[in-house]
C-alpha positions in Angstrom: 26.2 21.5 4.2 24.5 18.7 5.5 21.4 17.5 3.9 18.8 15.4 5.9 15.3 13.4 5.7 13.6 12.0 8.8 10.5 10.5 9.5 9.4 10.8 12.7 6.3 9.0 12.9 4.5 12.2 14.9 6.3 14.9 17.3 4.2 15.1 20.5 0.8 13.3 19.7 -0.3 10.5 17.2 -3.5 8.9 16.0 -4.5 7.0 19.0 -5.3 3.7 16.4 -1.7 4.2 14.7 -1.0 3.1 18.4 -2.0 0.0 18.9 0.7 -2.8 19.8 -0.8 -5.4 16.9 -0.7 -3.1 13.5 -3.7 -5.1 12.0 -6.0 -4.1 15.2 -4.8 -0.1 13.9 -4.9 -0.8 10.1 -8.5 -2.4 10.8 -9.3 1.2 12.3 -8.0 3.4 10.0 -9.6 1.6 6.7 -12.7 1.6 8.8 -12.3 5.8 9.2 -11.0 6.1 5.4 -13.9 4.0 4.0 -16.3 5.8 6.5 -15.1 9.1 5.4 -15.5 8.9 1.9 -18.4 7.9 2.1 -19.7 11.2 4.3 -17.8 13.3 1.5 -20.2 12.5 -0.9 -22.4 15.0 -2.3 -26.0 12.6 -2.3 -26.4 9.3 -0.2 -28.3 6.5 -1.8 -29.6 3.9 0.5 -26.9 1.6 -0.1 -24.8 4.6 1.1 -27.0 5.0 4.1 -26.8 1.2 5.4 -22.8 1.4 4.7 -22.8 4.3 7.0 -24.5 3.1 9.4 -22.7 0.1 9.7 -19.3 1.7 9.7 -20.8 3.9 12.4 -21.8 0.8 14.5 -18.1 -0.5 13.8 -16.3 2.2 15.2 -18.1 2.4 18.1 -20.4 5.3 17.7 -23.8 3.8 18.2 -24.5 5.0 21.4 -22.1 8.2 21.0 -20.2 10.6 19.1 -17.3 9.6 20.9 -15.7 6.4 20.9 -12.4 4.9 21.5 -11.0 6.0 18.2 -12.7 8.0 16.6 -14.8 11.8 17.2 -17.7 12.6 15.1 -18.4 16.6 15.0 -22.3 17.5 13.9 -21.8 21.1 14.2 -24.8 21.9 12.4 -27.6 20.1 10.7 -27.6 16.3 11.6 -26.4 13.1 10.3 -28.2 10.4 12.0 -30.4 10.0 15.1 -30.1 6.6 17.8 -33.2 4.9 18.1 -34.0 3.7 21.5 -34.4 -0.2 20.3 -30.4 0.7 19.6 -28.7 1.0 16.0 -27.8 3.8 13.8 -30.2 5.5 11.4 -28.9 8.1 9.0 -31.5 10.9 8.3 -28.9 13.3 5.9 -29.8 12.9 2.1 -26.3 14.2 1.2 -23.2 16.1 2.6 -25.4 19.8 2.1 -27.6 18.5 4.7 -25.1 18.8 7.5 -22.0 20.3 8.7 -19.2 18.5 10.7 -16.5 16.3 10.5 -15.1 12.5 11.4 -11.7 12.9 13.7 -9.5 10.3 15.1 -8.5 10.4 18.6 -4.8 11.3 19.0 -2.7 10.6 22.4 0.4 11.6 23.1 3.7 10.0 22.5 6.0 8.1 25.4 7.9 10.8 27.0 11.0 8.8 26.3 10.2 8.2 22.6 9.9 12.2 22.2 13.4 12.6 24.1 15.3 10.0 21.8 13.7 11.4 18.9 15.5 14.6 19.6 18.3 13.1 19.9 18.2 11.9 16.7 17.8 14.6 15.3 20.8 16.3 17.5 23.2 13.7 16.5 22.4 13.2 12.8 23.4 17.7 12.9 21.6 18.4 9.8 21.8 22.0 8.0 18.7 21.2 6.5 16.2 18.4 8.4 13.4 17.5 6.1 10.4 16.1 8.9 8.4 13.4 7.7 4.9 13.3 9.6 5.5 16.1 11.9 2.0 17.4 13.2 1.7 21.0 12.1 4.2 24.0 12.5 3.6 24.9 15.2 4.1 21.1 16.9 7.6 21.5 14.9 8.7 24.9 16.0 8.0 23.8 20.2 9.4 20.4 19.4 12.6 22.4 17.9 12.5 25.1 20.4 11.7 23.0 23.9 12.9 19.2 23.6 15.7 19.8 21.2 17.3 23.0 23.1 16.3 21.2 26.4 18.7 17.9 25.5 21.2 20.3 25.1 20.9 20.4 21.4 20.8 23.9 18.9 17.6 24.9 18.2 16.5 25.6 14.0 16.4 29.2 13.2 13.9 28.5 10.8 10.7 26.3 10.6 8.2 25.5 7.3 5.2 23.4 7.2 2.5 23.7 4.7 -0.9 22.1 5.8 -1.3 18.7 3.7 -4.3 16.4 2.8 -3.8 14.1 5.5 -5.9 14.2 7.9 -4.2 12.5 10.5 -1.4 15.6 11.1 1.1 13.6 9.3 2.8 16.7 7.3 5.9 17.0 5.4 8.3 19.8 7.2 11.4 21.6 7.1 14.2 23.0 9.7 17.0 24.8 8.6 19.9 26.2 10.2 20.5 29.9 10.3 22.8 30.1 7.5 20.2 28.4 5.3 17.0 30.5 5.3 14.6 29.2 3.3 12.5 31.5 0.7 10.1 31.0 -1.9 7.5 27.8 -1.3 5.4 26.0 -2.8 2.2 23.1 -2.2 0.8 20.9 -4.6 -2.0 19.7 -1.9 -4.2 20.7 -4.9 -2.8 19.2 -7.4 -5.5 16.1 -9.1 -5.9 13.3 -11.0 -8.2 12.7 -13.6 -11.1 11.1 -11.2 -10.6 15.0 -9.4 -8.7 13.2 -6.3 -5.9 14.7 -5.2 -2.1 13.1 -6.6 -0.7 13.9 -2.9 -1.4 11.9 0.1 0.2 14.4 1.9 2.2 17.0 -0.1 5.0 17.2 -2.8 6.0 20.8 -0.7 8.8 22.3 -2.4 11.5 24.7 -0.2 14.4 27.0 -1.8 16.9 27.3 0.4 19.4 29.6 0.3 23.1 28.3 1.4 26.0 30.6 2.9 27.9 30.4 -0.3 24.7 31.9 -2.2 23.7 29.1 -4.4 19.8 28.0 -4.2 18.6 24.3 -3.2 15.2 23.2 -3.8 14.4 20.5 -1.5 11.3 18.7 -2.8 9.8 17.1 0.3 7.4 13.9 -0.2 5.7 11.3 1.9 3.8 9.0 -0.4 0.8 6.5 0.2 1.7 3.8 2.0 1.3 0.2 1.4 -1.3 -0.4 4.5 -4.1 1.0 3.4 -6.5 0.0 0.5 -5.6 -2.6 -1.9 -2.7 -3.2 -3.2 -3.4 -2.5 -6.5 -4.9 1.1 -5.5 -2.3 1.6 -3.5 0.2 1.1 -5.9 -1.2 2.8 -8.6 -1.7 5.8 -6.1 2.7 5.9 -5.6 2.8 5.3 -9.2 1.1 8.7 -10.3 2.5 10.5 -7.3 5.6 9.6 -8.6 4.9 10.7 -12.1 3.8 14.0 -10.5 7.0 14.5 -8.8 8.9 13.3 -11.7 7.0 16.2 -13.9 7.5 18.5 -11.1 11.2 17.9 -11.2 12.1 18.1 -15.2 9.8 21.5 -14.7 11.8 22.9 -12.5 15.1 21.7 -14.7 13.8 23.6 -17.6 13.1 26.8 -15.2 17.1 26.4 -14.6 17.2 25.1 -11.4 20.7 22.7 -11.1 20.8 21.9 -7.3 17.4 19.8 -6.4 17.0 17.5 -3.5 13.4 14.8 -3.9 13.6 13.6 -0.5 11.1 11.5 1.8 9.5 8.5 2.8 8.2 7.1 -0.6 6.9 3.7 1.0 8.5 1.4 -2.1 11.9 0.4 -3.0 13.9 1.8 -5.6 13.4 -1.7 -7.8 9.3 -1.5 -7.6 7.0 -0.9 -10.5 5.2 2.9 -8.9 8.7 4.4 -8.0 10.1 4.0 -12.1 9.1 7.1 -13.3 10.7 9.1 -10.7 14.1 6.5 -10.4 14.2 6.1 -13.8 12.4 8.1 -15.5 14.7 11.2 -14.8 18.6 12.3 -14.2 17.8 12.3 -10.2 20.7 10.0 -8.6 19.5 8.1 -4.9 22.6 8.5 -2.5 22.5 4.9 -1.6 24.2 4.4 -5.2 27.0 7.1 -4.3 30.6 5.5 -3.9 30.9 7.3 -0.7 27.8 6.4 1.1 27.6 4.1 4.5 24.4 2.1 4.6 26.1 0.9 8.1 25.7 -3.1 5.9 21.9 -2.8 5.7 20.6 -1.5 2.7 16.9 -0.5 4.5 15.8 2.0 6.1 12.6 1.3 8.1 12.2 -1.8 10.8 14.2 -4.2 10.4 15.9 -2.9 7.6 16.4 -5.4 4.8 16.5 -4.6 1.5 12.7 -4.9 1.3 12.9 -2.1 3.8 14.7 0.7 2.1 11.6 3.3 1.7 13.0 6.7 2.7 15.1 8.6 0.0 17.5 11.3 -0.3 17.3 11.4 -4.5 20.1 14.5 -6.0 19.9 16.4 -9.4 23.2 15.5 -11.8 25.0 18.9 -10.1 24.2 18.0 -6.7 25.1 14.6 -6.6 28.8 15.9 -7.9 29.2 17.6 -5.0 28.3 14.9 -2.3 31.5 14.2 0.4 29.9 11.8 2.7 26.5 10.3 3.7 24.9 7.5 5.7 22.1 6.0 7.7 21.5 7.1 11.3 19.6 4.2 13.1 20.3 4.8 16.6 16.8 5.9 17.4 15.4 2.4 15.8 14.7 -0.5 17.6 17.2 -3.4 16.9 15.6 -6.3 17.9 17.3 -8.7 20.5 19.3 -11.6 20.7 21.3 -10.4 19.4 20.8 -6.4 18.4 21.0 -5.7 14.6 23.2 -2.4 15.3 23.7 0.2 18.2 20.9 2.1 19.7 20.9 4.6 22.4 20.8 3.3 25.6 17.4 4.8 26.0 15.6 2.9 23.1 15.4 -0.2 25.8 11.9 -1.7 24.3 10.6 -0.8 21.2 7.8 1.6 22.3 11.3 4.0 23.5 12.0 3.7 19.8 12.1 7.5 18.5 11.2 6.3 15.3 10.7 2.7 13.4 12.6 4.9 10.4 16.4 5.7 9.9 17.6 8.9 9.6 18.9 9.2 6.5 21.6 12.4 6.0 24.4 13.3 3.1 27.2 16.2 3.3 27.4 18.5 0.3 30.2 20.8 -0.6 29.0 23.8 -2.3 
């Protein structure tokens, strides 16, 4: 069996701000929409709250609309603010009771090219099992399976899973499996919380069983966890560090419920030697499959961009049992961008500029024998 992880940074359509050719413009964007929407979420707004509003409103271009560039806002029912003639933004809700809507960002949709070599990918790297990192929602998954995949010439997943997370940009966690490798019982832990009530999960910790041809059960624990963009650094670290306790719980739980063949995989934005990854590398008997005497890294220890060491942020981690049985496994980076003069390894023809890139992430795959 082959096992894989892949993130795909979006199927079909992405956040039109994750877009942008400079990264801060984006980042600038989306800290402007996470700060905004926190502050909508809460239950009462003081007038400190008010102003701050206001002024992320202005920011994001909705002064004269409830459409900008960027960004949507929804006032379904009730209403938020009103435009003064003399110009500005004046907020006239108390609190989130008063109305009912929602802030959205803008998606677009992804080169045509970029969709085609992400496919391909995903075609060459022949996974049993493809964990999808930031795939938009089943149903984006299933038609990107079923239309771009079979149209390359590729063989379409028999099956499909994606349970809804808490981002809200429709970057979900995912799973295709082959048709010998139906997958059965699920479960989320969207609603798991920390002790401020906030959810652990940026996205999801989804768990898949998976039933191989041989009969044996693999849970695949599927994670994408916050990233280092966003926030400070100290937040956002502490934010991997408990989703990694979480995971590690999750993990010795499942141990003591006698499952032996467990796959954590994902993009878990931190190398293997940072502080918020130790309770899940070692704080429990999971092995990563860059440590395995059989694995290629291809003589690049990362996984994402350029991929340095400081780079290596998607994981394929393996129970004790599982790990025993590994045969092969490597890094897939012909969908990557490598640079020029010269290239740091072979891409596809295709992937001629880096906006053809079907991913800035590796591929990251391992062959089991059961």
């Amino acid at each position: 069996m082959r096992l894989a992880v892949y993130n795909v940074e979006n199927l079909f359509d992405r956040a039109r701000a994750m877009n942008l050719d400079k990264w801060a413009d984006g980042k600038a964007v989306l800290d402007k929409f996470a700060k905004l929407n926190a502050l909508l979420g809460k239950v009462a707004y003081s007038g400190a709250d008010r102003m701050r509003i206001a002024g992320l409103l202005v920011e994001l271009g909705l002064e004269k609309s409830d459409s900008s560039e960027f960004v949507i806002l929804r006032q379904n029912r009730g209403k938020l603010l009103r435009r003064p003639r003399t110009g500005g933004v004046e907020i006239v809700a108390d609190g989130r009771a008063d109305w009912a809507g929602s802030l959205e960002l803008r998606d677009e949709p992804i080169s045509e090219q970029a969709m085609q070599n992400t496919a391909r990918v995903m075609i060459d790297v022949g996974a049993d099992v493809l964990g999808v990192v930031e795939a938009e929602n089943r149903p984006a998954l299933w038609e990107f399976n079923t239309g771009l995949i079979a149209t390359l010439g590729g063989a379409p997943y028999r099956h499909a899973m994606l349970i809804d997370g808490n981002d809200d940009r429709g970057i979900d966690v995912g799973l295709l499996t082959g048709e010998q490798f139906p997958i059965g019982n699920l479960r989320s832990h969207v609603d798991d919380r920390l002790p401020d009530g906030k959810p652990v999960f940026s996205r999801d910790c989804a768990e898949f069983e998976v039933t191989a041809p041989s009969g044996a059960t693999l849970l695949v624990m599927l994670n994408h966890f916050k990233s280092k963009g966003f926030g400070s650094q100290q937040a956002s670290n502490a934010k991997r560090r408990a989703q990694a306790a979480r995971v590690a719980e999750i993990y010795q739980e499942r141990r003591a419920q006698g499952y032996e063949l467990i796959a954590v995989m994902g993009d878990l934005n931190d190398t293997p030697d940072s502080e918020p990854l130790q309770p899940l590398i070692e704080g429990t008997t999971l092995k990563d499959i860059f440590l395995h005497a059989v694995f290629d890294d291809g003589g690049r220890p990362g996984t994402f961009g350029p991929c340095g060491a400081g780079n290596k942020i998607d994981y394929i981690l393996l129970s004790p049992a599982l790990f025993g049985k590994v045969t092969a496994g490597g890094v897939f980076r012909k969908g990557v961008w490598p640079g020029s003069r010269p290239a740091k390894w072979e891409a596809y023809p295709e992937v001629s500029r880096p906006n053809e890139a079907a991913s800035d992430h590796a591929a990251v795959w391992v062959d089991i024998e059961f």
